[in-house]
C-alpha positions in Angstrom: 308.2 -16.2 25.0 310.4 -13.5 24.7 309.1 -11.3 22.2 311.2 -8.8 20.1 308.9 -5.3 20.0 309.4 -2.8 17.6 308.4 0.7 19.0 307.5 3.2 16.3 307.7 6.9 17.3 306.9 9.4 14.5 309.2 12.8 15.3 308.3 16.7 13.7 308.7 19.7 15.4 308.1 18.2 18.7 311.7 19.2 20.5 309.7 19.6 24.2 308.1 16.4 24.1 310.5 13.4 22.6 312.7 13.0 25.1 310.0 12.3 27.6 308.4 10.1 25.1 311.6 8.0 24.5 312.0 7.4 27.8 309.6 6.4 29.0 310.2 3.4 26.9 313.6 3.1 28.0 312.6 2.9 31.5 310.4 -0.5 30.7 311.1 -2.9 33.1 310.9 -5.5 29.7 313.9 -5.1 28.3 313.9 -6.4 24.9 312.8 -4.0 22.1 313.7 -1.4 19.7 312.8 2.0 19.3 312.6 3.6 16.1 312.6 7.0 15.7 311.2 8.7 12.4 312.6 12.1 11.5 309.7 13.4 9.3 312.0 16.4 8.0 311.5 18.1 11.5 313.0 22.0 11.5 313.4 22.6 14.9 316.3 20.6 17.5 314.0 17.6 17.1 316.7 15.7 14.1 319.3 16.3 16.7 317.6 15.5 20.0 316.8 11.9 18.0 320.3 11.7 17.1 321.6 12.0 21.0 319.0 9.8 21.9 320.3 7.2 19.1 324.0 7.7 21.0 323.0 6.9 24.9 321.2 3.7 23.7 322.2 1.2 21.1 318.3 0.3 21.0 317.5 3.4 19.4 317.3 3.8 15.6 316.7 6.9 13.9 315.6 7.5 10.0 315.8 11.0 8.9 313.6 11.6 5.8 312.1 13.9 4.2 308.5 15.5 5.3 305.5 13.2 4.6 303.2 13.4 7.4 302.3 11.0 10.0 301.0 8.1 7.9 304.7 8.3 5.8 306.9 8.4 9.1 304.7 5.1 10.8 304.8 3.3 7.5 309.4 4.0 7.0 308.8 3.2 10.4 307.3 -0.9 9.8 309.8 -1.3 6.9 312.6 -1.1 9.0 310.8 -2.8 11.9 312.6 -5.9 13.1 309.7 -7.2 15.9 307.8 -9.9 16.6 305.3 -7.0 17.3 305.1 -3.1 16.8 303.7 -0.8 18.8 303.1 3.2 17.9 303.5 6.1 20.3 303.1 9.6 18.9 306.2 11.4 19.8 304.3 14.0 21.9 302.6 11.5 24.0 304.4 8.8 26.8 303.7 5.6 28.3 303.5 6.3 32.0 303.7 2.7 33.4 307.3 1.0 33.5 305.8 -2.7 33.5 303.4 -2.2 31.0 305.6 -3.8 27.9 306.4 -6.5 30.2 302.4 -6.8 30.7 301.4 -7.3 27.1 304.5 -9.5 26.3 303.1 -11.4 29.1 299.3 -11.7 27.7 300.3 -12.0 24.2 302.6 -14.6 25.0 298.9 -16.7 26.5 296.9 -15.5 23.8 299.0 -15.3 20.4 297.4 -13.0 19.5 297.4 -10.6 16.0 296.8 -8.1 18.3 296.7 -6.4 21.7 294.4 -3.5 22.8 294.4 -1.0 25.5 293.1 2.2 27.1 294.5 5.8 27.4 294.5 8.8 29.9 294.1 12.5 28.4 297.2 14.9 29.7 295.4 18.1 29.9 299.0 20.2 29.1 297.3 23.6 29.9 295.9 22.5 33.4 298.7 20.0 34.2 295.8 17.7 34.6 295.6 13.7 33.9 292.5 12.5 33.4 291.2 8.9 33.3 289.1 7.9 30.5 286.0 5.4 30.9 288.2 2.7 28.4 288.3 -0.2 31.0 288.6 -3.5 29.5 287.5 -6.8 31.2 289.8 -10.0 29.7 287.6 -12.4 31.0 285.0 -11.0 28.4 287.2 -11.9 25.6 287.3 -14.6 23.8 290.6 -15.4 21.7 288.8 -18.4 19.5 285.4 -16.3 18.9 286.0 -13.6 17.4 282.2 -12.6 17.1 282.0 -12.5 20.9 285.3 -10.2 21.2 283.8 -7.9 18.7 280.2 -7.7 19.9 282.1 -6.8 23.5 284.9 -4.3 21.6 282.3 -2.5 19.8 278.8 -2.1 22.1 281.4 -0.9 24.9 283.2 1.5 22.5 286.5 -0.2 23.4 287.7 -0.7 19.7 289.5 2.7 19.2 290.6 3.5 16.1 294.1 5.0 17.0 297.1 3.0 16.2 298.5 3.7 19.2 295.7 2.0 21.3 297.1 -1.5 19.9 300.3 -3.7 19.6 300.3 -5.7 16.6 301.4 -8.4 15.1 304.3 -7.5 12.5 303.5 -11.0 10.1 299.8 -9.4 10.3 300.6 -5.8 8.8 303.4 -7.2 6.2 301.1 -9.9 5.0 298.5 -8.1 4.9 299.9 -4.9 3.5 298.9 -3.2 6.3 300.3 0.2 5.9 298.9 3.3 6.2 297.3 5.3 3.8 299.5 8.9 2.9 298.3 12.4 2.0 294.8 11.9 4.0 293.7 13.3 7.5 292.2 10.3 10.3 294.3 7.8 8.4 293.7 5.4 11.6 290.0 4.8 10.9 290.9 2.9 7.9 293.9 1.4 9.0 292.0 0.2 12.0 288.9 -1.6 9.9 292.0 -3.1 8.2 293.1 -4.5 10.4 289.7 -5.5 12.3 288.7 -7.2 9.4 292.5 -9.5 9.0 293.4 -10.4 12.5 291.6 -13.4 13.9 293.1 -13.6 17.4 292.0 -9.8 19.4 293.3 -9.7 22.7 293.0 -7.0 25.5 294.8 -5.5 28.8 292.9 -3.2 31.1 295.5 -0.7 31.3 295.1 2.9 30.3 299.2 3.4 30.4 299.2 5.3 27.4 298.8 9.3 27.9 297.3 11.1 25.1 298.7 15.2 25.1 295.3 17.3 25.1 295.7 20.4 24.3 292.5 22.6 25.2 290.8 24.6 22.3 293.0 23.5 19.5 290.3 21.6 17.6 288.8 24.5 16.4 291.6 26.0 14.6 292.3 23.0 13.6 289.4 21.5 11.7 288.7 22.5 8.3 287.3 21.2 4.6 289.5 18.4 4.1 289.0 16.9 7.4 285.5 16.7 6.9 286.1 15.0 2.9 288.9 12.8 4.4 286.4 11.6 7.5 284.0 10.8 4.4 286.4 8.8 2.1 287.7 7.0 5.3 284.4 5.9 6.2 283.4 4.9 2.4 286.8 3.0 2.0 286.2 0.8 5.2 283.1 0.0 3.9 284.6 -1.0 0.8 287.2 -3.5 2.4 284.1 -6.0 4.3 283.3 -9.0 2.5 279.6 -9.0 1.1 278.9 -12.1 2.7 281.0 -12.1 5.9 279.5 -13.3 8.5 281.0 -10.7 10.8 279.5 -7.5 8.5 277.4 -6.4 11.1 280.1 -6.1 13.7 282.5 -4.5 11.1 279.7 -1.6 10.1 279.4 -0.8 13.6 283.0 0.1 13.4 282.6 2.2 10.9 279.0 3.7 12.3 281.0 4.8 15.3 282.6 6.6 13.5 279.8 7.9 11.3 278.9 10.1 14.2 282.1 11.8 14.1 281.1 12.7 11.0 277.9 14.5 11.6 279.8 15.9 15.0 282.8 17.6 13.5 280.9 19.9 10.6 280.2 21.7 14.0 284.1 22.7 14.5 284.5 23.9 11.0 284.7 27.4 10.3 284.1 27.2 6.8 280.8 26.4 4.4 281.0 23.2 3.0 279.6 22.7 -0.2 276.1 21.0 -0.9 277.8 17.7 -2.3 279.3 17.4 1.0 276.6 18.0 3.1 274.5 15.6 0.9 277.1 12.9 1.4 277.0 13.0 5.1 273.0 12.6 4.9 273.3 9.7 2.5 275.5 7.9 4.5 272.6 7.8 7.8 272.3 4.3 6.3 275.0 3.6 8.9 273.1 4.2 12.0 271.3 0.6 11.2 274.2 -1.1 12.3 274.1 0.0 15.4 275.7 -2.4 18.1 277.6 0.3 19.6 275.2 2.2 22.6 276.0 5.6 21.3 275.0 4.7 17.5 271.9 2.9 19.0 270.7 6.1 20.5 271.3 8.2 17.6 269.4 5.7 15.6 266.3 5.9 17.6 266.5 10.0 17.0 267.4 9.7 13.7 263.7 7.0 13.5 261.3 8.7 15.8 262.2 12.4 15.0 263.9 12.6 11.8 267.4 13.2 10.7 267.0 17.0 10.1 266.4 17.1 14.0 269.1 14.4 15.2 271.7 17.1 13.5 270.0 20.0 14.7 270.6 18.2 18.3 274.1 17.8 17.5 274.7 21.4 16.9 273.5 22.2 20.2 275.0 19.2 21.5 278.7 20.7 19.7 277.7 24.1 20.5 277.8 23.4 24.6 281.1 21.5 24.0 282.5 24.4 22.7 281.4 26.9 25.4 
């Protein structure tokens, strides 16, 4: 089938990097999709590079809007969507394989599925450097009509990645679902992605890490602060929230979220700030999560956390964090 895809590229402040993000949709060797190209109140050439972009190819749309932040630009983004599916790329980032689209047309098109997921490679812009990632997915390990099985695959193998970008999906799946993403909080993907975990029945994969993430070396220090840490905590507790109490696929969606519980106790590490007690106290309180531990990584942080004591499985990620730093 010849699926209509709607590409979704959030735009601000990012003049060196669209142009090499658009095209390197253009280029795709599938032909039949749009790009649309959200103009989150940008200040730099980046309203006007969109624009010129918009004039070279009548598949280009462009919404100019004002500032909102990521989760505002992907969500004016679906609304005007016209796909079958959409896809996200962050404007500073690039596919770097010209038959990928017509890949996953070409898998989704066997598997109907709600959605479609895939690895990444890290662009080390400092170093010039690409690096492969350990995200290598096996099809034949997937099962379309058992979702349990896809899961308990996706999630001990640390293959479900919470990034919208790491998926095409289903556009009847995010409007019928209200699937949009939540604005004015920080890691809005971890939520949007147990969303959409818990609606879509039919998970397929491609073993292709086409998508390049831009790294850019030391940043996450200066980055991190307060709010990332309180936003981490109320995605967590909201994905908990959304699982039925009797689903029989709770397990499976806790490991999700315990996955990302440990980037919770990591990050505090990368804060230059105190946090208050309340917060430190939440983080403790939710070690509950380290039960649910189908994921490898989790499982190991369990036994820590059961033989040795929480108090020492976080002193072990400070040093853990402190190394990573250097």
């Amino acid at each position: 089938m010849n699926y209509f895809v709607s590409i979704i590229i959030p735009v601000y402040n990012i003049e060196k990097y669209i142009e090499e993000c658009v095209n390197s949709v253009l280029v795709q060797s599938y032909k039949n999709f749009e790009v649309i190209l959200v103009d989150d109140g940008s200040k730099d050439r980046s309203s006007i590079i969109c624009d010129d972009l918009a004039n070279l190819d009548n598949r280009i749309k462009v919404i100019h809007k004002k500032n909102g932040g990521l989760s505002s630009a992907r969500n004016a983004g679906i609304k005007a969507s016209k796909g079958d599916y959409i896809a996200f790329i962050d404007g500073d980032d690039y596919w770097d394989d010209r038959d990928f689209l017509k890949d996953v047309v070409k898998c989704l098109d066997e598997s109907k599925a709600d959605f479609i997921s895939f690895g990444l490679k890290k662009y080390y812009e400092n170093e010039d450097f690409i690096q492969d990632t350990k995200y290598i997915f096996d099809r034949n390990l997937v099962d379309i009509n058992n979702k349990k099985k896809t899961l308990d695959y996706l999630i001990s193998n640390n293959l479900y990645i919470s990034s919208a970008w790491s998926k095409i999906v289903k556009r009847d799946i995010i409007m019928s679902n209200n699937l949009f993403f939540k604005e004015g909080i920080l890691s809005e993907d971890i939520d949007w992605s147990a969303r959409l975990l818990i609606y879509a029945d039919k998970i397929d994969v491609i073993d292709r890490a086409a998508y390049i993430y831009r790294y850019r070396q030391n940043s996450i220090s200066k980055s991190l602060g307060r709010k990332n840490i309180e936003d981490l905590i109320a995605n967590i507790e909201n994905s908990i929230s959304y699982i039925p109490k009797s689903d029989e696929l709770k397990y499976e969606y806790m490991s999700y979220i315990a996955f990302q519980y440990l980037t919770l106790m990591i990050v505090p590490n990368y804060v230059n700030e105190d946090l208050p007690k309340e917060v430190v106290s939440k983080i403790k309180e939710l070690k509950y999560l380290l039960r649910y531990d189908l994921n490898n990584k989790v499982h190991k942080f369990r036994l820590i956390e059961k033989y040795l004591g929480f108090n020492i499985l976080n002193f072990m990620v400070k040093i853990y964090s402190k190394i990573r730093k250097g």
